[in-house]
C-alpha positions in Angstrom: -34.9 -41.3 31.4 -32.9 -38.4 30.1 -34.1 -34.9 29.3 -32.8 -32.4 27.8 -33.8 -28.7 28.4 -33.6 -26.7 25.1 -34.1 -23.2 24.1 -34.9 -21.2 21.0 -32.4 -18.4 20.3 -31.8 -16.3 17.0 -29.0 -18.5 15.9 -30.9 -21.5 16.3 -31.8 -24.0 19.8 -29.3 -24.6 22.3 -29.1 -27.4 25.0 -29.3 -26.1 28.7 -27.9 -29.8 29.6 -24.7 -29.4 31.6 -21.6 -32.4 31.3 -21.8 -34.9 33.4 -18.8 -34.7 36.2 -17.4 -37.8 35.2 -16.3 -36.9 31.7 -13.0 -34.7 30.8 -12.6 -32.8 28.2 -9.3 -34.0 26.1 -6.0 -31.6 26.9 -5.3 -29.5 23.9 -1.7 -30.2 22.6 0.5 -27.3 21.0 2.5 -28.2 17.8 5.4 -26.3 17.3 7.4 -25.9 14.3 10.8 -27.4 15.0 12.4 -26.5 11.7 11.6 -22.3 11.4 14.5 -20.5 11.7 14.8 -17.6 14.1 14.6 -14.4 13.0 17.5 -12.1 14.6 17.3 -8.2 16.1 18.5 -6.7 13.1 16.9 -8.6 10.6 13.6 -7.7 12.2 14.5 -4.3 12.4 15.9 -3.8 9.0 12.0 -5.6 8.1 10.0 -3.4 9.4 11.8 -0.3 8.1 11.9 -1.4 4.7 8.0 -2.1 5.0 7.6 1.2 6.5 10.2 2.9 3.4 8.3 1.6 0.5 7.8 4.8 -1.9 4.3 3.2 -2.8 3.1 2.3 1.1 -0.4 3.4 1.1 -2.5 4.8 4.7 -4.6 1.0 5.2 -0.9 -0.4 4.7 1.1 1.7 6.9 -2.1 0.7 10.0 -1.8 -2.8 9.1 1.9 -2.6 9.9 1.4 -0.5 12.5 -1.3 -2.6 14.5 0.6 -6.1 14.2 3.8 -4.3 15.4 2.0 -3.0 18.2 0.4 -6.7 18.5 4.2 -7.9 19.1 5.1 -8.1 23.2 7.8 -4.9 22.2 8.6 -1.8 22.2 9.7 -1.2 18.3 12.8 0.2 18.0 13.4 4.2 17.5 14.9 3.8 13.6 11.4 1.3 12.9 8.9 4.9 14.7 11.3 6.8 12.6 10.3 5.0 9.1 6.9 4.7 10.2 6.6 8.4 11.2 8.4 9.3 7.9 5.9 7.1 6.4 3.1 9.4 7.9 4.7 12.4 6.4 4.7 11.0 3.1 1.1 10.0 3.0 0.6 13.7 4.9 -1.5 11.2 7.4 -1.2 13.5 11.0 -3.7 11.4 13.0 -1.6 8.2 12.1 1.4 10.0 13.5 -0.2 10.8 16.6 -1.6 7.3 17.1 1.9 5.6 16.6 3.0 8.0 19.1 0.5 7.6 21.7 1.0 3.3 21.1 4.2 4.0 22.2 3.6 5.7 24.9 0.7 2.8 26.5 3.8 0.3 25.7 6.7 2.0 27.2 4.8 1.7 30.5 3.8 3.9 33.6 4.5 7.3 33.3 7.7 8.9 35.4 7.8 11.9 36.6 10.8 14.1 34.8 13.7 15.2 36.2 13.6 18.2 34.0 12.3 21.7 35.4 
């Protein structure tokens, strides 16, 4: 006879029953698209600094762009900080200026000491 343990929670009952060992869950599979083109260097650049140039870029769109560029495994690009900076200036937005900055900073990596005096 099987018996299932349950308990009452805010979102509703949950089973405490555990899988048997025999069973597997299925593999997940990734689909890929095989027919995207690629996107070069410059074209991403040249992207992102006319997103960041718009004359009508608003603050909620300028930390949209800024928090999926930071989401990207890169470092953007000095002229792609220099739009979005310039961006900031337009929008007279100082602490988005010093968040780009400091996002830049965690990405670049550890800190080195300077060779400067």
């Amino acid at each position: 006879m099987f018996r299932a343990a349950v308990r009452l929670s805010v979102s509703g009952a949950r089973s405490l029953t555990r899988p048997q060992l025999g069973r597997t869950a299925p593999l997940a599979q990734r689909c890929y698209s095989h027919g995207g083109k690629l996107e070069s260097d410059e074209e991403f650049d040249a992207r992102w600094v006319t997103y960041f140039n718009k004359a009508d870029i608003d603050a909620w769109e300028l930390r949209k762009g800024m928090n999926t560029l930071i989401g990207y495994d890169l470092v953007p690009e000095p002229k792609i900080l220099e739009a979005a900076l310039r961006a900031c200036r337009r929008l007279n937005d100082l602490a988005s200026a010093i968040r780009i900055l400091e996002a830049v900073k965690d990405k670049s990596g550890p800190h080195k000491k300077s060779t400067h005096t």
